[in-house]
C-alpha positions, -999 to +999 in steps of 0.1 A: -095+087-088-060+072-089-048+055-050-017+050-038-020+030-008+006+012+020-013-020+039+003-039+063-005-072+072-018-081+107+004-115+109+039-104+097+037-069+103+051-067+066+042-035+048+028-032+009+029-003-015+005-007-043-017+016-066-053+012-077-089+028-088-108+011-065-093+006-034-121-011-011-122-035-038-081-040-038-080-044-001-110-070-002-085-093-033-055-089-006-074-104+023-090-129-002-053-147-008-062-134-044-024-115-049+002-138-045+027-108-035+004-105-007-011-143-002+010-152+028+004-120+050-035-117+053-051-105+063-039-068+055-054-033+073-049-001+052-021+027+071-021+049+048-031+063+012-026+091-015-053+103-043-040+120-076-062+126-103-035+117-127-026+079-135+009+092-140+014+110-108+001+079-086+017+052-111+052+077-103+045+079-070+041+036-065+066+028-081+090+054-058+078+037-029+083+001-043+116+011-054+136+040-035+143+036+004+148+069+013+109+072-003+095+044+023+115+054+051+101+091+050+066+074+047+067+053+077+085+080+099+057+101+086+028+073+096+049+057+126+024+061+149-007+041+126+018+010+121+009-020+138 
């Protein structure tokens, strides 16, 4: 399976979009210091996620998220209630 997923850090209350196949395992690097996107924020709880089957939907998906603000603003209106 193919995750989308948004974290958000307990310190900053920064958000992060991010894809991957194994997500426990993603989540555990985060709050490791092991991503240096995500280094300074840790540690980081999971608000929300999205499986596809297909690498190219959830690749698709990320990178609207990462890129187009009209994408994240509709996800954390959507989620408003989970957000730190």
């Amino acid at each position: 399976m193919h995750v989308v997923y948004v974290i958000q850090s307990e310190r900053t209350k920064e958000l992060y979009f991010g894809y991957t196949t194994d997500l426990q395992k993603r989540i555990m690097s985060h709050n490791a210091r092991a991503n240096i996107a995500t280094k300074s924020g840790a540690p980081w709880k999971i608000i929300y996620c999205e499986i596809y089957r297909s690498v190219k939907d959830a690749r698709e998906r990320e990178r609207k998220l990462k890129r187009y603000g009209n994408a994240r603003t509709h996800l954390k209106n959507r989620v408003r209630n989970s957000l730190l």
